[in-house]
TIFIBA-522526 format. One line per field, with one value per residue (C-alpha): residue number from 1; x, y, z. Coordinates in Angstrom, 2 decimals, decimal comma, padded with zeros to 5 digits. Layout:
<sites>
k: NUM/... .
u: X/... .
v: Y/... .
w: Z/... .
</sites>
This chain:
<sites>
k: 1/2/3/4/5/6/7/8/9/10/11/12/13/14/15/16/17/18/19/20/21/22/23/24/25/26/27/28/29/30/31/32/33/34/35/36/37/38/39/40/41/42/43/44/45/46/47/48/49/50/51/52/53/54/55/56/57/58/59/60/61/62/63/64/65/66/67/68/69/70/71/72/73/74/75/76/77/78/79/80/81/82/83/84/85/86/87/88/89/90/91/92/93/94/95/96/97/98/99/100/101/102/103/104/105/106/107/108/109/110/111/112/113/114/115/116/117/118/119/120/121/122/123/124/125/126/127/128/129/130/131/132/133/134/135/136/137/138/139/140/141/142/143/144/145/146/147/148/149/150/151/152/153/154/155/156/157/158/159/160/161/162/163/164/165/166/167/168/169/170/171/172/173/174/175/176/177/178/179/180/181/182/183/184/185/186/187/188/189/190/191/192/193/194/195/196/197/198/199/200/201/202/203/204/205/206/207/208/209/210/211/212/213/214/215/216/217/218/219/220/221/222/223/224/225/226/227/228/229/230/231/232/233/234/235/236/237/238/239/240/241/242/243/244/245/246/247/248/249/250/251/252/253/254/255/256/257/258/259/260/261/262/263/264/265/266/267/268/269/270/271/272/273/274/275/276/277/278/279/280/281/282/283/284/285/286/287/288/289/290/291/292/293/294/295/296/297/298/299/300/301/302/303/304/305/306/307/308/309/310/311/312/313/314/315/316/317/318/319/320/321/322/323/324/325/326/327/328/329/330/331/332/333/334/335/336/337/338/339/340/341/342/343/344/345/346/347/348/349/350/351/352/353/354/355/356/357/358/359/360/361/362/363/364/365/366/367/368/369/370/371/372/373/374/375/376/377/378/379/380/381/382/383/384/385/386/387/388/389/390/391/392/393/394/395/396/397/398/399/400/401/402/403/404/405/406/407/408/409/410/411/412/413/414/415/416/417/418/419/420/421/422/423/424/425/426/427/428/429/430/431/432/433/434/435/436/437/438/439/440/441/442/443/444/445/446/447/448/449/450/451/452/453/454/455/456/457/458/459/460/461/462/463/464/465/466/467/468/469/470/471/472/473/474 .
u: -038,39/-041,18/-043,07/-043,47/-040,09/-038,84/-041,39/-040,10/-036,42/-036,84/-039,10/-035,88/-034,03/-036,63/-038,92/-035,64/-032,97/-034,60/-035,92/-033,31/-032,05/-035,59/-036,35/-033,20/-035,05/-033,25/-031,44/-029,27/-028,86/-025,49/-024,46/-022,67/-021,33/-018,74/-016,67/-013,74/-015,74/-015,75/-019,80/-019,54/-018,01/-018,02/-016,63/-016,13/-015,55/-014,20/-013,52/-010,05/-007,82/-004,84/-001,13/000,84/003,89/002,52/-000,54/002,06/003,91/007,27/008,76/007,24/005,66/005,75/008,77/007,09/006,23/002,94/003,35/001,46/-001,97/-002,10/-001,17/-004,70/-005,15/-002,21/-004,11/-005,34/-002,10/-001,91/-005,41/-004,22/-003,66/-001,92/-002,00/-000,64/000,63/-002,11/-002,48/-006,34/-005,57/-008,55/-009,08/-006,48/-008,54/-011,10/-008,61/-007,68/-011,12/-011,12/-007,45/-007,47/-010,07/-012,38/-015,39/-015,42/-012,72/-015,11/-017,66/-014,59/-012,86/-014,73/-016,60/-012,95/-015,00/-015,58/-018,96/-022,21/-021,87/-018,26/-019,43/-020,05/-020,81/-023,27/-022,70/-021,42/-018,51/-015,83/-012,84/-013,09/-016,30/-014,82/-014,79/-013,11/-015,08/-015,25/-016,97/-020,06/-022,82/-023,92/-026,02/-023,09/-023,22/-020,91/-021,25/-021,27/-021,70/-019,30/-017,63/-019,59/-022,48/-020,54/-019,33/-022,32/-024,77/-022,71/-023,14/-026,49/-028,92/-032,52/-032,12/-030,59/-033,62/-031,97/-028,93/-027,23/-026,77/-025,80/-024,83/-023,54/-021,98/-022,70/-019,90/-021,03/-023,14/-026,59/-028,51/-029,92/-032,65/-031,55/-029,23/-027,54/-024,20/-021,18/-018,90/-021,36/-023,55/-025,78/-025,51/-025,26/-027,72/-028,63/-026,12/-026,84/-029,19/-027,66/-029,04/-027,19/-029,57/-028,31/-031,94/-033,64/-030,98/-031,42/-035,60/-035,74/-032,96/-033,35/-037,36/-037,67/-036,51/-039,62/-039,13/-037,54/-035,13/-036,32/-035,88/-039,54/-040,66/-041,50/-037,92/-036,77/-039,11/-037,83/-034,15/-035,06/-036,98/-034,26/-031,74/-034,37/-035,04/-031,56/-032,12/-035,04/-033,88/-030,76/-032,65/-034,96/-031,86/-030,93/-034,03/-033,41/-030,09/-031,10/-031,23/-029,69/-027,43/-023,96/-024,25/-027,85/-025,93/-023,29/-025,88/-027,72/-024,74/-023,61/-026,71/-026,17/-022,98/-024,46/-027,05/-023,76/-022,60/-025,70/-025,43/-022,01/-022,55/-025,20/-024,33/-024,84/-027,43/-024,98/-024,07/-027,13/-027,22/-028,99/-027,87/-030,24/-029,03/-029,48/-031,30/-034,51/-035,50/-034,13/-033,56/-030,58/-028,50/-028,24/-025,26/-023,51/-019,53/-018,61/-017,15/-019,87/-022,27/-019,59/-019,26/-023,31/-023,50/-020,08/-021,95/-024,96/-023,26/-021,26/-024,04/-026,38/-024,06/-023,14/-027,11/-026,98/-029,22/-027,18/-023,92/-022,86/-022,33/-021,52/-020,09/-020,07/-018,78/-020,69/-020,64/-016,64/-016,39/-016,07/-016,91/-016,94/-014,36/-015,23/-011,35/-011,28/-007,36/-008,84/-012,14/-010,36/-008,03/-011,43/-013,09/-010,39/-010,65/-013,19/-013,38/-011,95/-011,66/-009,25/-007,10/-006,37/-006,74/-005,57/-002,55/-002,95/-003,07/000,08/-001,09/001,76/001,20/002,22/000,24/-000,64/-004,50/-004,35/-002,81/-004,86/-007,87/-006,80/-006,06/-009,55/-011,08/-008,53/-008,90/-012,88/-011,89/-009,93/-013,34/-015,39/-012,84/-012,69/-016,67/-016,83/-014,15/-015,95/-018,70/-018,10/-019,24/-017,71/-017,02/-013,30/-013,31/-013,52/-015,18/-017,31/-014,24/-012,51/-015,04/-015,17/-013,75/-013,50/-012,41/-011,53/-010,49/-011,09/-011,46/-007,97/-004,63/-002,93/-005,31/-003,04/-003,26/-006,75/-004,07/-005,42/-001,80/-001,03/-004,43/-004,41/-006,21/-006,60/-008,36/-008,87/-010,82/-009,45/-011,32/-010,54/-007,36/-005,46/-002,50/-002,28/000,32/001,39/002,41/002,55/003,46/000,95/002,68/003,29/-000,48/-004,30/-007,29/-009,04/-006,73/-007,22/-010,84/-010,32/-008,41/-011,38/-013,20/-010,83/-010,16/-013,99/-013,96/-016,37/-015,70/-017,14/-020,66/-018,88/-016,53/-013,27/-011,59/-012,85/-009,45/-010,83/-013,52/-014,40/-013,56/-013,68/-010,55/-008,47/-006,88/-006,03/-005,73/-005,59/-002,63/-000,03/001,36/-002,00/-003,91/-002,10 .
v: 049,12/048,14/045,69/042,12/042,30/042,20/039,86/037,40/038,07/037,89/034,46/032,89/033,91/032,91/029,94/028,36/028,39/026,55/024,14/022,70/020,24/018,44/019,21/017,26/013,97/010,69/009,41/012,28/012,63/013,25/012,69/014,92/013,02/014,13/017,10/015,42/012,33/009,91/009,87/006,19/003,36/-000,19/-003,42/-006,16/-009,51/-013,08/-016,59/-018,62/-015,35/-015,48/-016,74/-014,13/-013,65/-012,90/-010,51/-008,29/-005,47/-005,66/-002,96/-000,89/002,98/004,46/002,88/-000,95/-002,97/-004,67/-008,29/-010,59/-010,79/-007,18/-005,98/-005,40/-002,51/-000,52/001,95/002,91/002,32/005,78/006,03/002,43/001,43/-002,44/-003,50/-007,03/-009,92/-008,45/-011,15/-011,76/-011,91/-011,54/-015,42/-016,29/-014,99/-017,62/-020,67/-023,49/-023,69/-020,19/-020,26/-023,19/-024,11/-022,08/-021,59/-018,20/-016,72/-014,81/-013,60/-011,89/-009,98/-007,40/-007,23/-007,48/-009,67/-013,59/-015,53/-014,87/-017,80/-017,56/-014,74/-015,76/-013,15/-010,75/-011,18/-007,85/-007,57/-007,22/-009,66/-010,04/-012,04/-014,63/-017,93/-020,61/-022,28/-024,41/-022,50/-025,11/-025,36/-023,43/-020,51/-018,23/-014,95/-012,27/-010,01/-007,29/-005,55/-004,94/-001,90/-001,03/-000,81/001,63/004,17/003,90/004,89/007,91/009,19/008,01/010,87/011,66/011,94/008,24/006,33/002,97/002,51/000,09/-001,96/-005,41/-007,31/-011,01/-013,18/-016,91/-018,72/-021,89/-019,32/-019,10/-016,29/-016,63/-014,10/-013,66/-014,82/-014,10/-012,81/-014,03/-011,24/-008,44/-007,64/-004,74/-006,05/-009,66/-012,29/-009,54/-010,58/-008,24/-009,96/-010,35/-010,52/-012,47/-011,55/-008,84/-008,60/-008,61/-006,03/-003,89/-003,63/-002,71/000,11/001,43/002,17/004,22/001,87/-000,58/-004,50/-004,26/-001,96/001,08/004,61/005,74/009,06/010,36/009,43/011,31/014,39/014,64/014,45/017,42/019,68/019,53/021,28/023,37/025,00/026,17/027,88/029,28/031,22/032,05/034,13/035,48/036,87/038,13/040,01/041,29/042,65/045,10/048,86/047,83/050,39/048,42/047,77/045,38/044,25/042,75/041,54/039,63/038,35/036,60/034,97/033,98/033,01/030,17/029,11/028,44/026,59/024,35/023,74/022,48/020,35/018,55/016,09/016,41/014,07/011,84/010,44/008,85/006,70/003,67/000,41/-000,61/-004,28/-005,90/-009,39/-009,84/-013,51/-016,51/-017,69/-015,65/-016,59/-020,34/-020,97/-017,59/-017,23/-015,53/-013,08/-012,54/-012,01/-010,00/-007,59/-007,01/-006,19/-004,31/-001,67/-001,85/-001,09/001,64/003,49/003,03/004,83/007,27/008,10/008,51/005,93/004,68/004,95/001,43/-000,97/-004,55/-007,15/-010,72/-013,70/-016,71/-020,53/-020,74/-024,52/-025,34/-021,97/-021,40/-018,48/-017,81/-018,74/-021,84/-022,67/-022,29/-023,93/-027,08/-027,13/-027,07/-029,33/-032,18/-032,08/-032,86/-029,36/-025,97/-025,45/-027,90/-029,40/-025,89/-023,46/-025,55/-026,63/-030,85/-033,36/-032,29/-028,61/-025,93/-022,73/-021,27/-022,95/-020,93/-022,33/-020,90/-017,83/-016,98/-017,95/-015,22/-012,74/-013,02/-011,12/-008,01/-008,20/-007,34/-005,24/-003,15/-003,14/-001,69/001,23/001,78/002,08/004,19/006,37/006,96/008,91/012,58/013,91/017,58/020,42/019,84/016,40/014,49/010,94/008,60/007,08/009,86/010,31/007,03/004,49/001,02/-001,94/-005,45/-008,57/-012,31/-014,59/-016,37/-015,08/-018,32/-021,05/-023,72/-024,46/-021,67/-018,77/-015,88/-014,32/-012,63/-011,31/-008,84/-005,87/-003,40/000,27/002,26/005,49/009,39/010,55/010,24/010,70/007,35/007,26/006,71/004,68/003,61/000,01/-001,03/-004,60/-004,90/-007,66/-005,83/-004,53/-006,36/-006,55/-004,72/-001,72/-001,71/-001,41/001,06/002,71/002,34/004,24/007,11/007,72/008,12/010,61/008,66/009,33/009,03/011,23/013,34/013,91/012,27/009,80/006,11/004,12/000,88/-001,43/-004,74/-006,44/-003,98/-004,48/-005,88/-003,16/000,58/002,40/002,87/001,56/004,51/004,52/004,25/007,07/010,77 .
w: 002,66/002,08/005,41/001,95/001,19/005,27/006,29/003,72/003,93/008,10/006,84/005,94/009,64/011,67/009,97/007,55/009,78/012,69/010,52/008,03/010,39/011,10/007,46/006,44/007,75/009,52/006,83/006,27/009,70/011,16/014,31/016,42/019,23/022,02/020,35/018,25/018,20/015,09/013,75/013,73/014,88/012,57/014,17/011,71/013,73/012,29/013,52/013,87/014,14/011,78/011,26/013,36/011,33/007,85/009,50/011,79/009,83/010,23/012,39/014,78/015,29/011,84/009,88/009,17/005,96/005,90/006,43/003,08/005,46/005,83/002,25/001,28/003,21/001,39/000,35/003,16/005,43/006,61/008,39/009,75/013,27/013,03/016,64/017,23/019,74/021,95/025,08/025,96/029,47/031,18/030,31/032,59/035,67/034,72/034,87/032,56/031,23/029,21/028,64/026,60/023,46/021,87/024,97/025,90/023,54/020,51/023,84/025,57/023,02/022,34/025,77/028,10/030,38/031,52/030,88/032,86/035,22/035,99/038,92/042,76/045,11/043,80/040,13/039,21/036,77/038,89/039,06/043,18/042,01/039,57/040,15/038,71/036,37/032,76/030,10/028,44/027,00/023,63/025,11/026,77/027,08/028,93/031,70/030,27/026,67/024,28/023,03/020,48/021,81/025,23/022,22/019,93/023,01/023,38/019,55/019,36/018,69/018,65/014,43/013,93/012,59/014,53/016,96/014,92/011,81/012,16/009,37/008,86/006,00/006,42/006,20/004,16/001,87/001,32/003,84/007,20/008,49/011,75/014,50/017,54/017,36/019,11/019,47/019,96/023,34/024,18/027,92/029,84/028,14/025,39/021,98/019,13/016,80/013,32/009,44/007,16/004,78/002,33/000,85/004,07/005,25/002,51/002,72/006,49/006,11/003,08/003,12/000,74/-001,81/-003,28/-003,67/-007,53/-006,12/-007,63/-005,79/-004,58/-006,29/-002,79/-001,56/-004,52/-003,64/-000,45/-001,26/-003,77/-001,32/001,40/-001,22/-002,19/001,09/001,25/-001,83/-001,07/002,20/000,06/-002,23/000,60/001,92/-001,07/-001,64/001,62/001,81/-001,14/000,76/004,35/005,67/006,56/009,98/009,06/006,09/008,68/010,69/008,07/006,25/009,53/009,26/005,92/006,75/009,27/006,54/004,34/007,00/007,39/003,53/003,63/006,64/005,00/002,54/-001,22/-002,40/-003,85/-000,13/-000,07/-003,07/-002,48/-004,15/-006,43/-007,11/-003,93/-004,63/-002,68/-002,90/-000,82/-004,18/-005,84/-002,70/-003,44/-003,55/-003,04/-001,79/001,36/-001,27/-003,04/000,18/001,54/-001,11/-000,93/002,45/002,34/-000,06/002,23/005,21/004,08/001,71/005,08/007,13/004,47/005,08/008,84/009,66/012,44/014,97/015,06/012,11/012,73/010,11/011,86/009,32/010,99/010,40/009,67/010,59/006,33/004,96/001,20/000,13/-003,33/-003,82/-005,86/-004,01/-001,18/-001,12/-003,09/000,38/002,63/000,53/000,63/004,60/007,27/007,71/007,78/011,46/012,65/009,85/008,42/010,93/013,45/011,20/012,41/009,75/007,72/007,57/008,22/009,44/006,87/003,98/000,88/001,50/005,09/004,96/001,75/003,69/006,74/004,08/002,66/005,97/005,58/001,92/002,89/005,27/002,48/000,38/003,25/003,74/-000,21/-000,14/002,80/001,58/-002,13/000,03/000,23/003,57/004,26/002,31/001,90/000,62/003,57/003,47/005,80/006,00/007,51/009,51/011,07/013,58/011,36/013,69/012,68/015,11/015,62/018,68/018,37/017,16/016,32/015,29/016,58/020,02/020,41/021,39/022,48/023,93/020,99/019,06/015,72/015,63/012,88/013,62/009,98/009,82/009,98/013,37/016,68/018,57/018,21/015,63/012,21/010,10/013,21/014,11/018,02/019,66/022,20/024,34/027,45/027,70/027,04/025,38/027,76/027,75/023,64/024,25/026,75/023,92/021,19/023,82/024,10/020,21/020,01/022,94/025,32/028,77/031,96/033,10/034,89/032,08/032,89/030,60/031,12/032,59/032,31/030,12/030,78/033,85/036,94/038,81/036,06/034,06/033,95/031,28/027,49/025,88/025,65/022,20/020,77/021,94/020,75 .
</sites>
């Protein structure tokens, strides 16, 4: 053999493989996480809640029927966890002052804790520390961060470009650059800030996309060289095997072997397609629906994660006090009233609860929900067919169940997404457990546990709960 023809095939064992995964760049990045782990987590959060008995399937555990709120996610019913009737109880710790109206509700349900100055003592989360106080004032945040941002610190990696991509529709339409969310918290006085802004969303996380919306020629060139480096140690290996006795011959083709594996593992270049008609200027959102905004950053979200650039996606819908739909029944019904909020959701002024304005007004936010899962799940990410969706932990829930009254005894949740130990096609009545022991269930289908290891038996309030909820978690 002659030393050219080694020195390139050995070229391709010791300079390719170590490279590919820094050559692959951030945005095809994929995160590896705890073992079994989803590679993302995406909370979608909405105001009012829902109308109970047309959102719960009827039936429970596998054998159900999807209740006229819920239909929308048919499709997709059997990587579906329907959790319902779930009681918000850590409110009741804080007295009459969380339990009833809206203070304190949208900060507490995905965080499992009370408001910053509802703790004596020496402030820290823990429930021998509450004290009884009314929620006020328009600045309020929690003590403590939500769930999201616990399980997307543990599948953050060095290769994300960001740690999360938060995303909001505003409610009476239009954009707004940036604002603080209500639902989501990286820690106490720290809510995740929030574009509702599809074009501003789509120029800071797609960068190699110019203002038009045209794909840069370098972004192109760099998409073509990572495939081509794979093909170049390929055919160094090639080269190389030519004359080997069988023993090197088993040696280098278990090398080859793992190069295959890298190849697979990255995604074709079709997973990170980058939507190209995005509108940039303040102006092309005058006037825009919740559906139409929704539907924008929908595609961003999902063709953004599809590229790796982050662990944690956020949806908030903001501003619902007379939002506009983009469903002419519906918008007629808000229009005709003071506004949305109490009338409607609240069901006063002649409104039933089960109005066709109303209840087509909840089933708008699964309906979206249903459009995010169908985008994730058009983006090939393994060898065998699976999908970002698959691959995923998609989470949607509101601040009330029951507008009427500001219930929070009885919330909806719905978990989509193929990863992740919790069950799917699965239906469970969660009126014998909490909120906080669903969260502490979120955390075990993505595998986060404890530093030392052990599974995480509470979230939220320290002292108030134990446990995930049973017949979620396999």
């Amino acid at each position: 053999m002659r030393r050219r023809r080694f020195l390139v095939g050995m070229g391709g064992l010791c300079v390719g493989l170590p490279m590919l995964h820094k050559f692959a760049g951030p945005e095809l990045a994929r995160a590896s996480g705890p073992e079994g782990a989803p590679k993302r987590i995406i909370m979608v959060a909405y105001q009012m809640g829902t109308h109970v008995p047309q959102w719960a399937p009827s039936g429970t555990g596998s054998n159900f029927t999807l209740g006229t709120i819920t239909e929308p996610v048919a499709p997709f019913v059997d990587r579906c966890l329907f959790v319902s009737n779930c009681p918000n109880a850590v409110l009741n710790v804080g007295g009459h002052g969380y339990v009833y109206g809206h203070p304190a509700k949208k900060e507490s349900v995905f965080t499992g804790t009370l408001l910053q100055h509802s703790f004596g003592g020496n402030g820290a989360n823990h429930i021998n520390n509450v004290i009884s106080s009314s929620p006020n004032g328009h600045f309020r945040t929690p003590n403590g961060p939500s769930v999201d941002h616990v399980i997307g610190q543990a599948l953050l990696t060095s290769e994300h470009r960001r740690p999360s991509i938060d995303l909001g529709i505003w409610g009476r339409g239009g954009v707004r650059d940036w604002v603080n969310s209500l639902f989501f918290y990286e820690g106490p006085s720290n809510p995740v800030s929030i574009t509702a802004h599809p074009g501003l969303a789509f120029a800071s996380l797609f960068n190699g996309v110019d203002p038009d919306g045209q794909i840069d020629e370098g972004f192109q060139s760099l998409q073509r060289r990572k495939k081509s480096v794979l093909d170049a140690v390929r055919e160094s290996f090639v080269d190389l095997r030519q004359g080997l006795d069988v023993r090197d011959r088993e040696v280098l083709d278990d090398h080859a072997d793992k190069i295959r594996q890298i190849e697979l593992d990255l995604p074709p270049l079709a997973t990170c397609n980058v939507p190209t008609d995005i509108p940039q200027g303040d102006q092309a959102y005058a006037g825009m629906s919740m559906m139409q905004l929704a539907d924008l950053q929908n595609r961003i979200m999902a063709q953004a994660m599809g590229c790796g650039i982050a662990p944690v996606g956020r949806i908030e819908y903001l501003d619902q006090e007379k939002p506009l739909f983009g469903i002419p029944s519906v918008d007629n019904a808000v229009a005709s009233v003071q506004d949305w909020h109490h009338p409607i959701v609240h069901a006063v002024e002649g409104w039933s609860k089960s109005s066709n304005a109303r209840v087509t007004g909840f089933r708008f936010f699964v309906q979206k929900f249903a459009d995010l899962l169908g985008y994730l799940d058009d983006i090939v990410e393994g060898p065998d067919g699976q999908t970002a969706l698959d691959n995923s932990l998609v989470v949607l829930g509101s601040d009330l169940a029951e507008g009427d009254g500001h219930a929070a005894n009885d919330l909806c949740f719905l978990v989509a997404g193929g990863s992740g130990p919790g069950k799917r096609g699965y239906h469970v009545n969660a009126q014998n457990h909490n909120v906080n022991r669903f969260l502490t269930s979120l955390l075990h289908m993505a595998r986060v546990t404890n530093p030392d290891g052990s599974p995480i038996q509470q979230f939220g309030l320290s002292g108030f709960t134990q446990g995930p909820i049973p017949d979620i978690v396999v």
